[in-house]
C-alpha positions, 0 to 999 in steps of 0.5 A: 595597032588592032591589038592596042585597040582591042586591049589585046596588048594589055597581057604582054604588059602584064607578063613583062611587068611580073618580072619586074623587081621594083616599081614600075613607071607607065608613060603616058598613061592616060586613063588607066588602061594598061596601068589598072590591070597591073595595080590589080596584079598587085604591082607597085606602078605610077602613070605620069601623063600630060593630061588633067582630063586623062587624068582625072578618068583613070583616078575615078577608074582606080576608085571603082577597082579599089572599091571592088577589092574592098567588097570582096573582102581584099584587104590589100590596097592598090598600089598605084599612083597618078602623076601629071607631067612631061616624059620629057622631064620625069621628076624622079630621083635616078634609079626608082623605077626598076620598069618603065612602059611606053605602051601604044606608041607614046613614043612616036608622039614625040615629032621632034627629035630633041622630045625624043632625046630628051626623053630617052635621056629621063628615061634612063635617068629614073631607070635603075640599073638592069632595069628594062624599058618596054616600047610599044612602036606602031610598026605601020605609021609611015603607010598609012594612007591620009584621012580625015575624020573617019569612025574607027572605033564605036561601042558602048562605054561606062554606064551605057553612054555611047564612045566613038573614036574618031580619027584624022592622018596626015602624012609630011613626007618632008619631015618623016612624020 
């Protein structure tokens, strides 16, 4: 979890993602942060998540590094693509995606165990044979200790604007969550 949050996890995707020989599928991409870097690398990649706003950040991201490449005289576009939608539900044909990623613990996002199957399944549908599917779990969950509102994370974002992350754990013992 410290190295998602420092970014430090972003070179073990890109290692695992240069050996990949087909197009590659991040799950729940978010805003862009494990995906740019790859479609830098010049990897062909799609992020598909749920949310517009996520969404809509990690597009304006894209914009901004296809803007770079062009000032620098590159004359290769990237080739990545954003999708909303359900992991649950991918809606690829079998066999396209020759990665596919679940970085910082999307997985465990999932709190019912039929999200989680159902996934699992879509997943090895769009997966190609002798494809990999990479998982980032978070190792430490089950022992965190239960919070409410505290400031995790502060800094300085995008054009200066202050970026606090603030978060809340609750722990249900009965269901494991």
């Amino acid at each position: 979890n410290a190295r998602t949050v420092g970014r430090r996890d972003v070179a073990f995707w890109r290692r695992l993602a240069a050996r990949a020989r087909g197009r590659i599928l991040e799950l729940g991409c978010g805003t862009g942060r494990v995906l740019i870097p790859l479609a830098r690398d010049g990897l062909r990649i799609v992020g598909v998540d749920r949310s517009t706003p996520m969404l809509d950040r990690a597009r304006a991201k894209l914009a901004r590094a296809e803007a770079r490449r062009t000032e620098a005289g590159s004359r290769r576009r990237l080739r990545a693509s954003l999708v909303r939608g359900d992991i649950r539900y991918l809606p690829w044909r079998p066999d396209t995606f020759s990665l596919v990623m679940a970085p910082y613990g999307i997985l465990q996002s999932l709190t019912r165990e039929a999200d989680l199957r159902r996934t699992l399944a879509s997943v090895h549908r769009v997966l190609a044979p002798g494809g990999r599917f990479g998982i980032d779990l978070v190792p430490d969950v089950p022992r965190w200790r239960e919070y409410e509102r505290r400031l995790t994370l502060k800094g300085t974002g995008p054009r200066g604007l202050p970026i606090q992350l603030v978060e809340t754990v609750r722990q249900d013992p009965r269901r494991r969550l």
